[in-house]
C-alpha positions, 0 to 999 in steps of 0.5 A: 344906274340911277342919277343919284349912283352915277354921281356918286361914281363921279364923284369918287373916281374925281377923289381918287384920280386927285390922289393917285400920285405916281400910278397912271390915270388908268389904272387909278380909274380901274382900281377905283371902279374895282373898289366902287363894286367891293364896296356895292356902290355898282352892282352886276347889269349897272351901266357906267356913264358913257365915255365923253361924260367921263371926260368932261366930268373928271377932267381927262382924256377920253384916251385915258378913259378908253384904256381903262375901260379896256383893262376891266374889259379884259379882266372880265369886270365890265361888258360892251352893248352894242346900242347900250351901253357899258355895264358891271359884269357878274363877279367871280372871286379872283383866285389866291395866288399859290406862292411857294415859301420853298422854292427861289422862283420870285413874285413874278415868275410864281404869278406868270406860271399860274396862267396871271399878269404881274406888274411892278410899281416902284415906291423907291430905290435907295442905297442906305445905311445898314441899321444894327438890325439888318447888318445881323440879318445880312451879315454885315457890318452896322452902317454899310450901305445895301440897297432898299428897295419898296414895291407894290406888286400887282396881279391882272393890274390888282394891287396884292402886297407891298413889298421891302427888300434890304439887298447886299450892295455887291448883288446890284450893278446898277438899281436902275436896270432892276425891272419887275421882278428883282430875282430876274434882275439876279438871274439876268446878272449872274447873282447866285441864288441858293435857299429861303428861309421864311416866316410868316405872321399876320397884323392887320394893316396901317393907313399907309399899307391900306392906301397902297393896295387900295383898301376901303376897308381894315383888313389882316395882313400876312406879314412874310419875312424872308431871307435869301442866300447863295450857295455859300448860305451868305444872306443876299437878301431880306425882304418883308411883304406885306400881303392881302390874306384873302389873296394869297396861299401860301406852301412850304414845299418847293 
């Protein structure tokens, strides 16, 4: 890598990690060298400055630099040389994710089954007041309180949708408790989950969706609006995704 890249690279990851909010310091720091190489600022066989120049030059610990470098090691994005160092690995196109609009499994449980690791980071959890839209989409009445909880889920530790749930307040004991994946919450607690009805439509994303997944460049949006009944077919549930469209698949059938 030249002096003049390598100070780019500084010089963005000092951006990035400035404004990376609640997400840790690591996975900020692999989401930016991600976004480095989408952007052909590192290209394969460039070597990344060592450890300690991280260190001294953002301003972090050489734990956190070490995690991170761990991370995109493990998800094959940089190699190790004995004696040279840590380089840019030949990219291979991440596979989409193939999600089922049929079946009540959920993000998670959808990613794990195809051999993937998701992840969850909350952007809030708030009970709130259904609005005249959501109470006819849940079956309330206007002003009841439900919960509405914002998400950004992850696949191998990349940002893939941000997703908004409206759930009936009787289907959470406690907000709290809800881990990754909110259908385990369900399955955990005894709600009963029966169908989905979904649709999907596509928009192309604003700002605060493009921060969210981390995206340098305008890019469409598969929008998926579901909502989720028991056995009874009373609405539990309406969600609203927000999902990269060159990292999803989606199926009709269960």
């Amino acid at each position: 890598m030249s002096k003049e890249t390598n100070q780019r690279l500084l010089e963005k990851l000092l951006q990035d990690l400035a404004s990376a909010g609640a997400m840790p310091l690591y996975l900020r720091f692999n989401a930016s060298v991600r976004q480095a190489i989408e952007q052909g600022l590192l290209n394969a066989g460039d070597f990344l400055p060592s450890e300690r120049l991280f260190t001294e030059r953002l301003g972090i610990s050489r734990i956190t630099v070490r995690k991170a470098l761990a991370c995109l090691e493990q998800d094959g994005i940089i190699g190790r040389s004995r004696g040279y160092g840590t380089f840019i690995q030949p990219q291979r196109p991440a596979p989409k994710l193939r999600y089922s609009l049929a079946d009540v499994k959920g993000f998670s449980r959808e990613v794990m089954q195809q051999g993937r690791q998701p992840d969850t980071q909350w952007l809030s959890r708030e009970r709130v007041p259904a609005s005249a839209e959501l109470a006819e989409k849940l079956q309330l009445a206007t002003g009841t309180p439900i919960y509405q909880l914002k998400r950004i889920h992850f696949i191998d530790r990349q940002p893939m949708s941000v997703a908004v749930s409206y759930v009936v307040a009787a289907a959470i004991a406690n907000v709290d408790e809800i881990g990754i994946s909110l259908y385990d919450y369900f399955r955990r607690n005894n709600v009963e989950m029966g169908s989905l009805r979904s649709q999907v439509s596509a928009a192309m994303a604003d700002d605060d969706i493009r921060r969210a997944l981390q995206l340098s460049e305008p890019m469409p949006l598969l929008i998926v609006r579901q909502t989720l009944f028991d056995h009874r077919k009373k609405p539990i549930e309406y969600s609203e995704s927000f999902c990269r469209s060159d990292m999803y698949e989606f199926t009709s059938e269960s």
